[in-house]
C-alpha positions in Angstrom: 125.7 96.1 107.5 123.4 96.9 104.9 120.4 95.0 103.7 122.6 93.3 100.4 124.4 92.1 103.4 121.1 90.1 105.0 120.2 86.6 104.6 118.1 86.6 101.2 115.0 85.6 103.2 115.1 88.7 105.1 115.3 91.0 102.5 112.2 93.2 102.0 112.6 93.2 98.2 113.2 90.1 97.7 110.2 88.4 100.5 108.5 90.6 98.1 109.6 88.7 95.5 109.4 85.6 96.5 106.3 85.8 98.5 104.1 88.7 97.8 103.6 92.3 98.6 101.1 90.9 101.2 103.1 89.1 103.5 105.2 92.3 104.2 104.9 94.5 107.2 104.2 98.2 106.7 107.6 98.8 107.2 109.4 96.6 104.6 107.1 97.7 101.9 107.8 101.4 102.9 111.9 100.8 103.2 110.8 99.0 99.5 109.8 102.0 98.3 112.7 104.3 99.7 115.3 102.2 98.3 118.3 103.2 100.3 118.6 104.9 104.0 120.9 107.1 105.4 124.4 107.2 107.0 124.4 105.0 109.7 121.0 103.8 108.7 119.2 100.9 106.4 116.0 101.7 104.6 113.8 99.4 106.9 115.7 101.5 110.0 114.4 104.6 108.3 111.0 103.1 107.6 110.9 102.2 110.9 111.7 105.1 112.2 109.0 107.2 110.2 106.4 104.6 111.1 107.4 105.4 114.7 107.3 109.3 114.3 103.5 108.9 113.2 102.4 106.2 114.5 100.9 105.0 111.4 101.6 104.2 107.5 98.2 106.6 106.9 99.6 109.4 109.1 103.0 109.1 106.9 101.6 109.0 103.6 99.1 112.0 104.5 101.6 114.5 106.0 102.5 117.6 104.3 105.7 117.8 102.9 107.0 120.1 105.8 106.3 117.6 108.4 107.2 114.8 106.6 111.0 116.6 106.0 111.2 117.1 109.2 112.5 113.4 109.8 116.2 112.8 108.6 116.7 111.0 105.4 113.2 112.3 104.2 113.7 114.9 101.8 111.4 116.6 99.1 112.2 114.2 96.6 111.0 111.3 98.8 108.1 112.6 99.8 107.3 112.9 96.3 107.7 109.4 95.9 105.4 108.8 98.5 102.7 111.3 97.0 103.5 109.7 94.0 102.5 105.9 95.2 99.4 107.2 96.8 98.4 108.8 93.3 99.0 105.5 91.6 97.0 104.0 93.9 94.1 106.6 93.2 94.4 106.2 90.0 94.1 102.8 89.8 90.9 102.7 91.9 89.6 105.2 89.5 90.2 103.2 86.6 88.6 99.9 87.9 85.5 101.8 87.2 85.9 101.2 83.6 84.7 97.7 84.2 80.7 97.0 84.2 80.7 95.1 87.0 82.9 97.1 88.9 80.9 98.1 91.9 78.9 95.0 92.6 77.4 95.9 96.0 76.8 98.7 98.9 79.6 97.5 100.4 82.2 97.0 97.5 81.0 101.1 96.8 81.4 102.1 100.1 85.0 100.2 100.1 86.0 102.2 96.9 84.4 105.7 98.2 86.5 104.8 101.3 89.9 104.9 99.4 89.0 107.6 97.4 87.8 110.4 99.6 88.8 109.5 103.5 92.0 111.2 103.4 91.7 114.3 101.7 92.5 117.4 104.0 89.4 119.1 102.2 85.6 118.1 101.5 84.8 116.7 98.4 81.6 116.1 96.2 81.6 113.2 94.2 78.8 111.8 92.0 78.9 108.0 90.4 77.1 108.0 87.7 74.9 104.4 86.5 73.4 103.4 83.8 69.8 101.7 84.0 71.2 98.3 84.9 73.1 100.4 87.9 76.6 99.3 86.4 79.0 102.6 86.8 79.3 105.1 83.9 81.6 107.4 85.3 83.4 109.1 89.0 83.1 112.6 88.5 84.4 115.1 91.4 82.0 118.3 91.3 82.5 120.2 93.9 85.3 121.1 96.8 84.7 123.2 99.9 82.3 123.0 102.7 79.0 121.0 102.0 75.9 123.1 102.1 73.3 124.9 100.0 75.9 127.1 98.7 77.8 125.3 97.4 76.5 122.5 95.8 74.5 123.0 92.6 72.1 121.4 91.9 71.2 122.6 88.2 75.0 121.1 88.0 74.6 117.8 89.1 71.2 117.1 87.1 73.4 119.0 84.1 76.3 116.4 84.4 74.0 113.6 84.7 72.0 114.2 81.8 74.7 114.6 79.8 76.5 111.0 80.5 73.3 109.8 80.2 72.9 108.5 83.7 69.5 106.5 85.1 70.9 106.6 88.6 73.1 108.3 90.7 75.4 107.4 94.0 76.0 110.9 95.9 79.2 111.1 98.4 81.4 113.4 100.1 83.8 113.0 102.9 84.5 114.9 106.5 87.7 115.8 106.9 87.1 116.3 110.6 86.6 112.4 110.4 83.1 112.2 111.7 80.9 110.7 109.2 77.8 111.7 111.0 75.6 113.5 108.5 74.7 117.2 109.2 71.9 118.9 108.8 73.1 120.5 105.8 74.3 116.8 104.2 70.7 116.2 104.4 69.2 119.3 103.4 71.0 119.2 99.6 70.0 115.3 99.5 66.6 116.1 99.6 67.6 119.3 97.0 69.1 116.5 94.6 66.7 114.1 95.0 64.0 116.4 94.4 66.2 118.3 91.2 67.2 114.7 89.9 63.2 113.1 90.6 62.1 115.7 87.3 63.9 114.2 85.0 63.5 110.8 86.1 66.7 109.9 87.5 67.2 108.1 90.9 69.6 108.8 93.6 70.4 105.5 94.9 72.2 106.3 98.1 74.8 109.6 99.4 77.5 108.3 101.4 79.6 110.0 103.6 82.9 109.3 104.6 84.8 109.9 107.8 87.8 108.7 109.4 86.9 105.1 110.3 83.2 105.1 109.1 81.4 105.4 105.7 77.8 106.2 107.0 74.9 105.4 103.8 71.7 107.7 103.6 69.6 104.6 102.5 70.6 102.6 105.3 69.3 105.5 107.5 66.1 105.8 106.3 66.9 109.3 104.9 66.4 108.5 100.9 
């Protein structure tokens, strides 16, 4: 039987519908998005079946496209839907920025900085940029690669910040290891910025860093 063939109410397109994206399980809104399963198969048996394979939505959606193909009915053009949802997703994060008020607190930031940069396979330095009333000029991503003196520039940083005109900055980066646990070289270019950025009189508010689970903040350390 396939799902046109279900009660309305059980549906995963239509409970969408009807009741929200919310109230659906990780696997309905993933069969949502497949559309159609294979022989034998509906898309919620196929969603369920991926879920199963690894273990989580986030392990599905941050596979590579050879393990993801591995599983029957998941071929490169669904996988690009996939990648393509999760981009949409980034995107839209990025562009609730725009607004003045968007981050409102430490933890709102550390929510966003969280969706942004805890599943990247690679580190990534990202600056947010604030104006004097700490309401968010701009997300820029400077730098990719390991973390450390090398690097990280800091002529860079205070280069980009001068030029949008920044009065403060939020410094973050992620471990793709997934522990946030600062290193001795996360703090050694903190006090590099801080010092770089102190010169021409702009703060750095906080650097975050985000692991798997955990988005650990300099400033609730003690170590700005």
């Amino acid at each position: 039987m396939t799902i046109s063939n279900w009660p309305r109410g059980e549906r995963p397109r239509e409970r969408l519908q009807e009741l929200g994206s919310a109230a659906l399980s990780d696997a309905e809104l993933l069969a949502v998005l497949l559309g159609t399963g294979v022989a034998g198969g509906t898309a919620l048996d196929l969603a369920h079946e991926l879920l199963q394979r690894f273990r989580s939505l986030r392990a599905l959606l941050t596979a590579t496209q050879t393990q993801a193909c591995q599983v029957r009915g998941l071929g490169p053009a669904r996988w690009s839907q996939l990648q393509a949802a999760v981009e949409i997703v980034r995107r839209n994060l990025r562009e609730a920025l725009d607004r003045p008020d968007a981050l409102t607190s430490p933890a709102v930031t550390r929510e966003f900085l969280r969706a942004r940069l805890r599943d990247l396979p690679h580190e990534l330095f990202c600056l947010l940029l604030l104006d004097n009333r700490n309401r968010v000029i701009t997300f820029e991503e400077l730098f990719r690669g390991t973390i450390d003196g090398a690097s990280v520039h800091p002529r860079e940083v205070v280069k980009l910040a001068l030029e949008r005109n920044a009065a403060a900055v939020i410094l973050a980066h992620n471990h793709p290891s997934g522990i946030a646990e600062p290193s001795q070289a996360d703090e050694m270019i903190t006090r590099r910025l801080c010092d770089a950025l102190s010169l021409v009189d702009i703060r750095v508010l906080d650097h975050f860093v985000v692991g798997e689970g955990d988005c650990v903040s300099f400033a609730e350390r003690g170590l700005i």
